[in-house]
N, C-alpha and C positions, 0 to 999 in steps of 0.2 A: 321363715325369716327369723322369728325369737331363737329358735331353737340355734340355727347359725347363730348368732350373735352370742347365746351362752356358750357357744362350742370356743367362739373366738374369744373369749373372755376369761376362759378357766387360767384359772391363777397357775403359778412357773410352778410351786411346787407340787402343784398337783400333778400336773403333765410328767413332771420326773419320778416322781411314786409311781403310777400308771407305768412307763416307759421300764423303769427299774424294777416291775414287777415280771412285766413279761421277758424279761433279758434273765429276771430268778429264773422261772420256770420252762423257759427256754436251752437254759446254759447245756442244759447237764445231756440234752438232746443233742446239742450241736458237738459235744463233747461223745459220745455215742457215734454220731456218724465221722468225725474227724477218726477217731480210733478203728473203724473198722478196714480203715484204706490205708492205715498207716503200716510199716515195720520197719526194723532195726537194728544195730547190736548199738548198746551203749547210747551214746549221748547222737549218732548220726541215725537218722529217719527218713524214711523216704515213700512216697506213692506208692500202693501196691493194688491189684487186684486179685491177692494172693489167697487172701483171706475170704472172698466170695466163692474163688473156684474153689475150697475146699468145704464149704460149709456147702456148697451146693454139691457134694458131691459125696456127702455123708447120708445113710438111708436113714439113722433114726431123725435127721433132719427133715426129709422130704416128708415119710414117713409122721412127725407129725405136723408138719404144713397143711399133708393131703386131708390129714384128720380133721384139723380144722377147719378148713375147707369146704369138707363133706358138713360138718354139723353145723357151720354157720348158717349153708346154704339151704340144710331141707330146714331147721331152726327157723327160718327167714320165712321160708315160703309154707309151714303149718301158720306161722304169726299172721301172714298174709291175710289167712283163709278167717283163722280166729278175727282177728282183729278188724275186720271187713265187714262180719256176719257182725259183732256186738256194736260196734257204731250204727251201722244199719239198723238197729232192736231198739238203740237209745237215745238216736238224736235227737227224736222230735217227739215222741210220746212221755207222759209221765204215769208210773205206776207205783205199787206198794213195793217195795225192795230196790228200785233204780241208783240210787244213794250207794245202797250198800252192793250191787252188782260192780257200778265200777270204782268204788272204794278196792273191791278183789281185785279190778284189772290194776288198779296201780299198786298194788299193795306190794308185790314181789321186788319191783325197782324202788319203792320209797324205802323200804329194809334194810336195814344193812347186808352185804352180804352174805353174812357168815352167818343170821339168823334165817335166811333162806336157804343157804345149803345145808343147815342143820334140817330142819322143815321138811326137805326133801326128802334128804338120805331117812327120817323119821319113818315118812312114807314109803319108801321104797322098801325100807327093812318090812314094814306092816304089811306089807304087798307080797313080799316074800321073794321079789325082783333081785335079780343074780345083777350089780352096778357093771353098766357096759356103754357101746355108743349110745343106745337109743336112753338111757335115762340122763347122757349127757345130754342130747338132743332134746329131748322132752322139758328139763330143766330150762334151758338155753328160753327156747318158748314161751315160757312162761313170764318170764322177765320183759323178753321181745317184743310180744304183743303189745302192749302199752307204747313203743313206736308209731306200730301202724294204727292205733284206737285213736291216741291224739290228732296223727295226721288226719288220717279219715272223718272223724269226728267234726274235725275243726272246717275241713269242705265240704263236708254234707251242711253244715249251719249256715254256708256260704251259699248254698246252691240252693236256689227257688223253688220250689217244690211244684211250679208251676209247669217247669217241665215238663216233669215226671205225669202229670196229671192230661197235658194235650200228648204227650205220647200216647195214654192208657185210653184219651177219647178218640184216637185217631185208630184204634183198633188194635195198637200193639198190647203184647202179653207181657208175663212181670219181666221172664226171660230176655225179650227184646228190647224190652226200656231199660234192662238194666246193660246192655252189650253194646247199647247203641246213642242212649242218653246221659243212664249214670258213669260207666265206666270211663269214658273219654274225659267228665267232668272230675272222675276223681285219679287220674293216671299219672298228674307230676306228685300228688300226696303219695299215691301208692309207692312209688319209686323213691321217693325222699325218702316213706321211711321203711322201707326195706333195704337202703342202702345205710341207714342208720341203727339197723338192727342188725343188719349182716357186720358191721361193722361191728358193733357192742356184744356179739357173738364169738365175732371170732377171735378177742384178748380176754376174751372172761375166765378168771382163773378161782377165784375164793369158790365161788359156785360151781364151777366143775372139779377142785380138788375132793369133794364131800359125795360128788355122784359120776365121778369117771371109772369107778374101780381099779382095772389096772391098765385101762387107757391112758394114752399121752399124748394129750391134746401139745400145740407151740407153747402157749403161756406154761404147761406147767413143766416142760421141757427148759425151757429156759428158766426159772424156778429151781430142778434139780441142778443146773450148770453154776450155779452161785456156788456149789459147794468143788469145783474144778476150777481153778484159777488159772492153768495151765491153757484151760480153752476160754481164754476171756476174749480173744479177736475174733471169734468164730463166734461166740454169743455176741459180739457186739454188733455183728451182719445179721446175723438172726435177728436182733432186737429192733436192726432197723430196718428189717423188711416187714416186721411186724407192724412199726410205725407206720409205714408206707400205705401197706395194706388196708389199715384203718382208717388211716388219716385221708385219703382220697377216695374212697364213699362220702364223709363225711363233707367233706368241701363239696362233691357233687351233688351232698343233698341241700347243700345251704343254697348256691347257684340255682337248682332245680326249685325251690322255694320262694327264693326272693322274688318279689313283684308278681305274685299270687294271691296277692290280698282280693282283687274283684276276679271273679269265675267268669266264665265267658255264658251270656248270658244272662245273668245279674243287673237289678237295674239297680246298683249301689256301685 
């Protein structure tokens, strides 16, 4: 009730700041996708679908979509595993280093990027690692994890431990409490943030400029296109497929989250 009532009461210029912000940072989007369905000569323009069927029919185009693609999605699903196994280790118990264990887990996305892909590539040289898919992907991971820790993290604190406990007295093993009890309990976290990591995977550019080698992920494909002005309607399909691409996990994961605050089971 309060809460409406200050929603209803926010003073006129606030609302137009707010409203003026998002039409800033909107603009230049809207201006992206108008441009990629436009062409012309001169001052007449007209609807085209001219500019998709040629960008889609470019290999270094597909070529790096597919790259992308491929690293977002094994990225995604090593994060899974990482990030499944350290929530599980840290929800509930407290030890000597817990502090600084997921101090590490956030550390790679609290950074700026350009000190993690120094970081990296650091490593990588010390390793003696030839920069390829797999330390794109390896990097990608790193940063990822911290998706699925929050998620997970934040439903395991939700979920009663009482469960877990009449499964283990009812004779189930760790295996089957966690396949039959835990996992269903944490499966819209899991998906939210794997859909938020695939997502933050696959436009990541500062961090995979430093450890792609001579791979071409989309981001840095379109990156080199800045310096082609002649293909500016052909990046602007590109750019907005990449919008696309990202922007609907992310909606999927907010929907998939909302009104997940009580667990099924929960007597909260």
């Amino acid at each position: 009730m309060r809460s409406n009532q200050a929603q209803a009461a926010a003073p006129l210029w606030l609302k137009t700041l707010a409203y003026g912000g998002l039409v800033f940072l909107h603009f230049p989007i809207a201006v992206i996708f108008l441009n990629a369905f436009l062409t012309g000569e001169g001052s007449q323009s007209h609807f085209t679908l001219r500019w998709v069927h040629e960008a889609l029919a470019r290999e270094d185009v597909i070529a790096a979509i597919l790259l992308s693609l491929k690293v977002a999605t094994i990225a995604t699903l090593m994060a899974l595993i990482m990030g499944v196994m350290a929530a599980a280790a840290l929800y509930r118990r407290s030890f000597f280093g817990k502090e600084a264990i997921t101090t590490m887990l956030i550390l790679p996305i609290a950074l700026p990027g350009i000190i993690t892909g120094i970081a990296l590539l650091s490593a990588i040289n010390m390793l003696d690692i030839t920069p390829g898919v797999w330390t794109i992907i390896v990097s990608h991971a790193t940063f990822c994890v911290v998706m699925i820790y929050n998620n997970v993290i934040a439903r395991f604190r939700r979920m009663p431990h009482s469960l877990v406990e009449a499964s283990m007295d009812l004779g189930a093993d760790g295996c089957t409490t966690f396949r039959y009890i835990i996992l269903p309990q944490l499966a819209t976290a899991l998906l939210a943030g794997a859909l938020l990591a695939f997502a933050l995977s696959f436009d990541e550019l500062i961090v995979t400029i430093f450890t792609a080698g001579h791979e071409i992920t989309l981001p840095i494909w379109l990156l080199n296109q800045l310096s082609r002005p002649r293909d500016a309607a052909i990046t602007n399909v590109v750019a907005m497929m990449v919008m696309l691409i990202t922007a609907l996990p992310i909606i999927a994961a907010y929907y998939l989250t909302r009104g997940t605050g009580t667990v099924e089971g929960s007597s909260r």
